[in-house]
C-alpha positions as CSV (number, residue, x, y, z in Angstrom):
1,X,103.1,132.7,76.6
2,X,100.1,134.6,77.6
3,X,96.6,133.6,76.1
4,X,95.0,135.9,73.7
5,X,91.7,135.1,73.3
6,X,91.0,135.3,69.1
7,X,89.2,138.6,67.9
8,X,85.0,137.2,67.4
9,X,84.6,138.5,64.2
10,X,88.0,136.8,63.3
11,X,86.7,133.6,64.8
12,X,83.3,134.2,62.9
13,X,84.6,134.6,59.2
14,X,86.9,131.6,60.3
15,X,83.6,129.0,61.2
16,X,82.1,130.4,57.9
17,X,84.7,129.8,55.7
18,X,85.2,125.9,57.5
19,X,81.3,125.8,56.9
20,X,81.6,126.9,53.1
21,X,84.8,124.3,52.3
22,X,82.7,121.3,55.2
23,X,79.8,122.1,51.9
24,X,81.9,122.3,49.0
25,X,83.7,119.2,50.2
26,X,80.9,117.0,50.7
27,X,79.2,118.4,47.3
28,X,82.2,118.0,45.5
29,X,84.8,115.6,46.8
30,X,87.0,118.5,47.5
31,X,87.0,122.1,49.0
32,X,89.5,125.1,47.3
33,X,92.0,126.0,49.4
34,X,92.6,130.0,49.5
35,X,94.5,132.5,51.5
36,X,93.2,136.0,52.4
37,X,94.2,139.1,53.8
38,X,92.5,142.2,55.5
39,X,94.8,145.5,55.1
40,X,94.7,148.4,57.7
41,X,92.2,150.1,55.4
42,X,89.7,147.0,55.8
43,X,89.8,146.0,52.2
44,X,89.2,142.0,51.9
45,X,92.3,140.4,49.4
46,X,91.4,136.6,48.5
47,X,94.1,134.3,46.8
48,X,92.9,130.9,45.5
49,X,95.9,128.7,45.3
50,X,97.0,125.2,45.1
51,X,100.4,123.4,45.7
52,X,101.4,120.2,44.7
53,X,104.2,119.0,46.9
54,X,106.1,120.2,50.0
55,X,108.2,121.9,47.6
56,X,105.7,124.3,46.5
57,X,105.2,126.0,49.8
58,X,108.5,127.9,50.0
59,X,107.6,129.9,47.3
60,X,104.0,129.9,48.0
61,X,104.7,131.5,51.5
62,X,107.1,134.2,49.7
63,X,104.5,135.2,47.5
64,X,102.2,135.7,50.3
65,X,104.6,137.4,52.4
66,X,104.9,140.0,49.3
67,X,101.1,140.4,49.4
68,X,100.6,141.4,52.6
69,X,103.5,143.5,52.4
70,X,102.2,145.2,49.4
71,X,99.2,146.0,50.7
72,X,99.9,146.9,54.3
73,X,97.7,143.5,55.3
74,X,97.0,143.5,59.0
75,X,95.1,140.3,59.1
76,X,96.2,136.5,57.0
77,X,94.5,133.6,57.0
78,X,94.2,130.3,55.1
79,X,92.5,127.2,54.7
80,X,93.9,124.5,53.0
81,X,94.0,120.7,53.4
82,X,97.1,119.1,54.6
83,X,98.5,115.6,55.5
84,X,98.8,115.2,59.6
85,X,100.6,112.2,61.3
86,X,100.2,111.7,65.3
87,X,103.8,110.0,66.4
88,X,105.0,109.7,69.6
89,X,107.6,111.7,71.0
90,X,110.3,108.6,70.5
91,X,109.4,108.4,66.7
92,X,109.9,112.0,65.8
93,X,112.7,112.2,63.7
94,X,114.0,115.9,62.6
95,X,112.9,116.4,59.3
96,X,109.7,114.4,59.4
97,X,107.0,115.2,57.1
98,X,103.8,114.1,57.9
99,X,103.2,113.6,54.2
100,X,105.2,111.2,53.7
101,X,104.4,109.3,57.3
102,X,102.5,105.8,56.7
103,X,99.9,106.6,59.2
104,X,99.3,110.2,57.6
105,X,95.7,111.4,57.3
106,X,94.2,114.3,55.2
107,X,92.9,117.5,57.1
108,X,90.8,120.5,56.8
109,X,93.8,123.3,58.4
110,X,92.5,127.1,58.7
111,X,94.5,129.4,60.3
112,X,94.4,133.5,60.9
113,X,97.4,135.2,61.7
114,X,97.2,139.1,63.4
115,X,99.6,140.6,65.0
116,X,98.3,139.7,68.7
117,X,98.8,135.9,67.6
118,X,98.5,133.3,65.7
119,X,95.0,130.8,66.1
120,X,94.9,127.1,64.1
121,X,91.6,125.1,63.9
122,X,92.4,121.5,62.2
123,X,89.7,118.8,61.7
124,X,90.4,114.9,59.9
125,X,88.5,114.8,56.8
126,X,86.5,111.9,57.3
127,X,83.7,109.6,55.3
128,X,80.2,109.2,56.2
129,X,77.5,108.0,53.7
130,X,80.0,108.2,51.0
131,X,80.8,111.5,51.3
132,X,83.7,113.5,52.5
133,X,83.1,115.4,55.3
134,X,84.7,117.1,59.1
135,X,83.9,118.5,61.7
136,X,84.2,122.2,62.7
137,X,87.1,122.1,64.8
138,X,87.7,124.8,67.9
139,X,90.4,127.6,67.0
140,X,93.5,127.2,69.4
141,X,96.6,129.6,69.9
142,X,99.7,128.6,68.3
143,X,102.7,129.0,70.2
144,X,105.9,130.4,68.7
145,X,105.4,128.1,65.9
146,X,108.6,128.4,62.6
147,X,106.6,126.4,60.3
148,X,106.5,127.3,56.2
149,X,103.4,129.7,56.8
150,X,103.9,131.4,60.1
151,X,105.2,134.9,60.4
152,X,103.3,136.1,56.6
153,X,102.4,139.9,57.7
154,X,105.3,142.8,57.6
155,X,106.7,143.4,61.5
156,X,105.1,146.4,63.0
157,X,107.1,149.6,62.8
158,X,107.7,149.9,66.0
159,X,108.8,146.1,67.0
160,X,112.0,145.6,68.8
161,X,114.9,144.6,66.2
162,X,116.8,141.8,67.1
């Protein structure tokens, strides 16, 4: 895969909004996690949302998939906390969720999806002085990733159909 270095003023909303939840969470115990999308005529869509289980997310996706559709979104990002589990290669079993791993721990996840790539920044929420807190993580590529939340804005026009 070829490295596509993330847009700056992509990059620049993305420490901002990390910044804003990094405040809210240590404030309030927790941060709202919201989607958002930028459309081709560079009007700003924000979605609050929330989702109780992994069983939520199916639908949660569709209805974000519709929304970008709907309004010809060029831009989709979202920030969100999530469980994460490191496991070793020999433990990873297909099917795994990390939520449901005994060594999970609870994250800060933002991601921005354009249609020259997909970027991820993911930081452990931690404690320090009694307050919930992480630290602003870097924004890495994502490869060809099939995950519940990848692949939200339409297919250009003019992509090759397989």
């Amino acid at each position: 895969m070829t490295s596509v270095a993330m847009e700056p003023r992509l990059k620049n909303l993305g420490v901002k909004i990390l910044e804003q939840a990094k405040t809210e969470l240590s404030e309030e115990g927790y941060f709202t996690a919201g989607a958002f999308f930028i459309t081709e005529e560079d009007e700003f869509i924000t979605v609050p949302f929330k989702f109780d289980s992994d069983d939520d997310k199916p639908t949660l996706a569709g209805m974000f998939r519709k929304i970008a559709s709907d309004n010809k979104a060029c831009v989709f990002g979202m920030l969100t906390e999530a469980w994460v589990a490191l496991v070793q290669q020999d433990e990873f079993k297909e099917g795994m969720k990390a939520s449901t791993h005994p060594d999970k721990k609870s994250a800060a996840v933002f991601m921005v999806e354009t249609a020259l790539g997909s970027w991820m920044a993911m930081a452990e929420i931690k404690e320090e002085n009694g307050k919930k807190t992480f630290d602003i993580p870097e924004f890495t590529l994502m490869g060809d990733n099939e995950g519940t939340f990848c692949g939200i804005l339409p297919k250009p026009k003019n992509s090759e159909m397989n």
